[in-house]
C-alpha positions as CSV (number, residue, x, y, z in Angstrom):
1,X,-12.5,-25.7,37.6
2,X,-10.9,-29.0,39.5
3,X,-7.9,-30.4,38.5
4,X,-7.5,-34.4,40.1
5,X,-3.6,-35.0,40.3
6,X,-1.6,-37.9,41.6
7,X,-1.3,-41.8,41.1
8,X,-3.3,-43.1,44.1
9,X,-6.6,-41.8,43.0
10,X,-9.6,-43.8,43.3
11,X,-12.5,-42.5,42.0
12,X,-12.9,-38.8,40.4
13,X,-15.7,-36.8,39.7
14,X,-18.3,-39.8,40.4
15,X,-22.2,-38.1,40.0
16,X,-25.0,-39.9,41.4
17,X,-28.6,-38.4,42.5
18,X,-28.3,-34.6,41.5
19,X,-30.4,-32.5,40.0
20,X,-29.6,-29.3,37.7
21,X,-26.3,-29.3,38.4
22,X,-23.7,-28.0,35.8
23,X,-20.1,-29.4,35.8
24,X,-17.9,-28.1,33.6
25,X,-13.9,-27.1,33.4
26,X,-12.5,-30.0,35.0
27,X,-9.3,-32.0,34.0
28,X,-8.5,-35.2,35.3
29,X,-4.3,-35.7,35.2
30,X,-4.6,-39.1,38.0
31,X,-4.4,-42.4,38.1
32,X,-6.9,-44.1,39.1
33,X,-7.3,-47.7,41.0
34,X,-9.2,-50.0,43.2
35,X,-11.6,-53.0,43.0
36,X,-15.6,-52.3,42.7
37,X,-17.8,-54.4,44.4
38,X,-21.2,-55.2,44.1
39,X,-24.1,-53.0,44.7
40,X,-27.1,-53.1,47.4
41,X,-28.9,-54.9,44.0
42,X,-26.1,-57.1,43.1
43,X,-24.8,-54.9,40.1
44,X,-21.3,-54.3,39.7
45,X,-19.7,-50.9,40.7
46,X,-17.6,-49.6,37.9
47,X,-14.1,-49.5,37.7
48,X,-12.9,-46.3,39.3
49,X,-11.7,-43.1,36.5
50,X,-12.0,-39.9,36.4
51,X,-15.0,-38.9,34.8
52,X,-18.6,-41.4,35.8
53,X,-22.1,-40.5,36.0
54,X,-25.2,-42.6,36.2
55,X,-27.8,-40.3,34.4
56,X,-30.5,-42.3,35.7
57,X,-30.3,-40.4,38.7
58,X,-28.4,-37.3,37.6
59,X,-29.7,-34.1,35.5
60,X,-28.1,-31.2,34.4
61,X,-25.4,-30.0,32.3
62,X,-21.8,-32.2,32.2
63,X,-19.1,-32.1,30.6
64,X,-18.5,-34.5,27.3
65,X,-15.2,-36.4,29.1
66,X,-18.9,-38.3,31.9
67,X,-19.2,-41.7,31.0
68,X,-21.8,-43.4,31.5
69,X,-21.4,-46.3,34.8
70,X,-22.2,-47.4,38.0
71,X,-21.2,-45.3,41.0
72,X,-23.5,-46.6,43.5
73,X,-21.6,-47.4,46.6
74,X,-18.3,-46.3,44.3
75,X,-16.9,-44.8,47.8
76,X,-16.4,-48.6,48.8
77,X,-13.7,-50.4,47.0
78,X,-10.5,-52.2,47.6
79,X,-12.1,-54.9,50.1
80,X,-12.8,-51.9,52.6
81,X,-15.9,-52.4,55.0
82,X,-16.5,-48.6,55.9
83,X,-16.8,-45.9,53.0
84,X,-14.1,-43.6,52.0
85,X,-14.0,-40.3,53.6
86,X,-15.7,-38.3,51.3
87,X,-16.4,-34.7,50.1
88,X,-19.5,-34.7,51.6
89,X,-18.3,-35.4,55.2
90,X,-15.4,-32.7,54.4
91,X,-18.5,-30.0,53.5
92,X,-20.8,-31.0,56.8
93,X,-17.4,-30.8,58.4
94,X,-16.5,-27.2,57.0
95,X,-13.3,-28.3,55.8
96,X,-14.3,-27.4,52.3
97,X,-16.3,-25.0,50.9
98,X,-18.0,-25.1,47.1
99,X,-18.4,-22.0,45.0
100,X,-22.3,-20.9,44.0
């Protein structure tokens, strides 16, 4: 169980290309900002929030607050030219640690 606090949130739990995960338990309490840009194919990145999956490439069991949207390249926004740090660097880095 996550809990996503504060008012200079960009994206929240954004699921792209997994397979049998579960995510359940999580609460979203932050605002959420930034500009999307387009994809690699010219779509649109959606609007940060809390909640976004694209179940094209995601299976498994979610919670009912997903929506669908594009996430594709969703650690981009706000006119940078170099992603976000994200969780993954955190886990390769061992800064975090994720239970099961």
């Amino acid at each position: 169980n996550n809990i996503l606090k504060g008012n200079q949130m960009r994206y929240g739990f954004a699921i792209d290309g997994v397979r049998n995960w579960t995510v359940l338990g999580n609460v979203d309490e932050a605002l959420h900002h930034g500009e999307p840009i387009s994809t690699c194919g010219g779509a649109v990145t959606s609007a940060p929030e809390g909640f976004q999956i694209d179940r094209t490439f995601a299976t498994g069991v979610f919670q009912d607050e997903f929506v669908d949207a594009v996430v594709q390249r969703a650690f981009y926004v706000g006119g940078q030219t170099e992603p976000l740090h994200s969780i993954r660097d955190d886990l390769l880095e061992g800064n975090i640690y994720l239970n099961g």
